[in-house]
C-alpha positions in Angstrom: 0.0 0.0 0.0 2.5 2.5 0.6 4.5 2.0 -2.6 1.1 3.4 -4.1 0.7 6.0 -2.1 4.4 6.7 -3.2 4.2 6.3 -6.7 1.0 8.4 -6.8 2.8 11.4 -4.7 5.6 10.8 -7.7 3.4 11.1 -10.3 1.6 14.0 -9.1 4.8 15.5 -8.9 5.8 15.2 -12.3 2.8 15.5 -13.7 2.2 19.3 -11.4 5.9 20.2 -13.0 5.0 19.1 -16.8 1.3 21.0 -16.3 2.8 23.9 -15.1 4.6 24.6 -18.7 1.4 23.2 -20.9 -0.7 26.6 -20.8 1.2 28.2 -23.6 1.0 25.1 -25.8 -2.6 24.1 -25.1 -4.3 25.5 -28.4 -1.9 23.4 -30.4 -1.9 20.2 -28.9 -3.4 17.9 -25.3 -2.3 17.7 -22.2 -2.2 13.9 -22.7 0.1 14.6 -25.7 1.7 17.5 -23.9 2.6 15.2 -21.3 4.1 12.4 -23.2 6.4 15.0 -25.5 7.9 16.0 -21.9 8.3 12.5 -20.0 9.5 11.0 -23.7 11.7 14.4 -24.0 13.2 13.8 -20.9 14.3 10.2 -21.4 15.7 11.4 -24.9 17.7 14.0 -23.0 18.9 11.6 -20.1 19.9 9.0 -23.6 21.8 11.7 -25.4 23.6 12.9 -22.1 24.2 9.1 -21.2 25.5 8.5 -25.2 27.7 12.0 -24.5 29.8 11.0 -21.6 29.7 7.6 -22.8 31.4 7.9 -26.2 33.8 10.7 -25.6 34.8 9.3 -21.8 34.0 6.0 -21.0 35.2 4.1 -24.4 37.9 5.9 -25.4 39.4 4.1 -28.5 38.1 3.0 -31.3 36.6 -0.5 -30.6 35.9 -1.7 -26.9 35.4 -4.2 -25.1 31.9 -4.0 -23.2 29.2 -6.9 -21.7 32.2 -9.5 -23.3 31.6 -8.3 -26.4 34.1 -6.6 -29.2 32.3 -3.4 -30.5 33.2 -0.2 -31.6 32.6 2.9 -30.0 29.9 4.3 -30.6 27.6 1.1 -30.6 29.0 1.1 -27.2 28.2 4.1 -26.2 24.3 3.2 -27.2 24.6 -0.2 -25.4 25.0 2.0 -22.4 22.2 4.6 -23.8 19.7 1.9 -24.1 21.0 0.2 -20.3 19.7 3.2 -18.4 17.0 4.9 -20.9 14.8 2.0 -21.4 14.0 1.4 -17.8 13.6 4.8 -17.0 11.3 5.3 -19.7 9.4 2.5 -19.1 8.5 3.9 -15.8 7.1 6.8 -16.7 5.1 5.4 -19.5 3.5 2.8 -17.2 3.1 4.9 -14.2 2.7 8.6 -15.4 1.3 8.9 -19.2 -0.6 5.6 -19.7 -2.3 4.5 -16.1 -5.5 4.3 -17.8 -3.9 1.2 -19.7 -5.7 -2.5 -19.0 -2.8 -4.4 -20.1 -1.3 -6.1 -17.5 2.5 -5.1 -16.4 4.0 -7.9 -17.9 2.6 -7.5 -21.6 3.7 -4.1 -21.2 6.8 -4.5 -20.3 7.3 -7.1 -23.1 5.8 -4.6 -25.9 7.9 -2.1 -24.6 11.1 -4.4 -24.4 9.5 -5.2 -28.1 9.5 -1.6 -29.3 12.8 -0.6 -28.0 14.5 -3.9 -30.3 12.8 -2.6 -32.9 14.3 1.7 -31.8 17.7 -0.2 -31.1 18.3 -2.0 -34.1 17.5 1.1 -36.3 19.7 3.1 -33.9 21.9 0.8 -35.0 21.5 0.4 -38.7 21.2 4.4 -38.8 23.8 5.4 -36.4 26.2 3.1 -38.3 25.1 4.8 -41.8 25.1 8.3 -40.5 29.0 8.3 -39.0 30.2 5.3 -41.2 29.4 6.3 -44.4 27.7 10.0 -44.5 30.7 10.8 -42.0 28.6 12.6 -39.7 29.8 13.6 -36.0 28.3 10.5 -33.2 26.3 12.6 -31.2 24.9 15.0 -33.8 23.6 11.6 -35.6 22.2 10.2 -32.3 20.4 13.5 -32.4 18.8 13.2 -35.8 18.3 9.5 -35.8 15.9 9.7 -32.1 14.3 12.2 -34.3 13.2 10.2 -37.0 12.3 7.0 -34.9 10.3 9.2 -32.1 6.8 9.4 -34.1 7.1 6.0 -34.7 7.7 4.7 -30.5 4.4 7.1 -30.3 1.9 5.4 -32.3 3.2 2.1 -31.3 2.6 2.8 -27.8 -0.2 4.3 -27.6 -2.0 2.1 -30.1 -0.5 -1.1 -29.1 1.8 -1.0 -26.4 -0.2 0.6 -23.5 -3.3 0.5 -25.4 -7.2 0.9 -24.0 -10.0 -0.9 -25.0 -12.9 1.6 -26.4 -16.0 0.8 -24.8 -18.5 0.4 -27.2 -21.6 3.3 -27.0 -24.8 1.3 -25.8 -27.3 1.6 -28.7 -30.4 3.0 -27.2 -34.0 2.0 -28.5 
């Protein structure tokens, strides 16, 4: 009971703190919208801070070793990304944007887990074309790849991820 009551005094919170900036925005787009463009903004941020420091100070050569594998840089440096973003975001999916979802924790977690091979291996694919062959700097690529692939987590989430079941208008005679 009082891990509730907690997480409902932290999702207050954060949701008091991301309301407080939606009044200048509200003719152009929901709170509910609103909302997700801040929590999903700020686990963008935390990735591309984490991918920073990563990249240009934890692997410092050109291919590391890292969870016993042989990889180069910068796919290390999103190994990391990924390690701390996706659990954090996660959480404030489940337990922020989308508590009106009826899919159990579990399936959730497993969509979301889904989604996020989906976001890693295009990270991957992208972040690989972007620096290998365009020849474009790591962490302005990282930049311009979450760009592309953030509309994408958005309508897989809320459509299928966290998704609600429309209750169907009674027909009256």
């Amino acid at each position: 009971m009082a891990a509730k009551q907690t997480t409902c005094i932290m999702r207050n919170a954060i949701l008091s703190f991301i309301d407080f900036f939606h009044p200048p925005f509200k003719k152009f787009i929901s709170l509910h919208n609103f909302r997700y463009l801040a929590t999903g903004g700020s686990a963008w941020l935390l990735g591309l801070i984490v991918f920073y420091l990563a990249f240009n100070y934890l692997f410092l050569t050109e291919e590391t070793t890292f969870l016993g594998f042989v990889m180069k840089r910068q796919t290390a440096a999103l190994a990391v990304d990924f390690l701390i973003v996706i659990p954090y975001s996660f959480l404030l999916n489940r337990y922020v944007i989308f508590t009106h979802s009826e899919v159990r924790g579990r399936v959730q977690l497993f969509r979301f887990l889904n989604l996020n091979l989906i976001n890693a291996l295009l990270n991957y694919v992208l972040l690989k074309f972007f620096i290998e062959i365009l020849g474009i700097y790591p962490t302005i690529s990282r930049v311009a790849i979450s760009i592309l692939i953030a509309s994408f987590s958005y309508i897989y989430q809320h459509y299928f991820t966290f998704s609600v079941k429309k209750l169907k208008k009674k027909k009256q005679k």
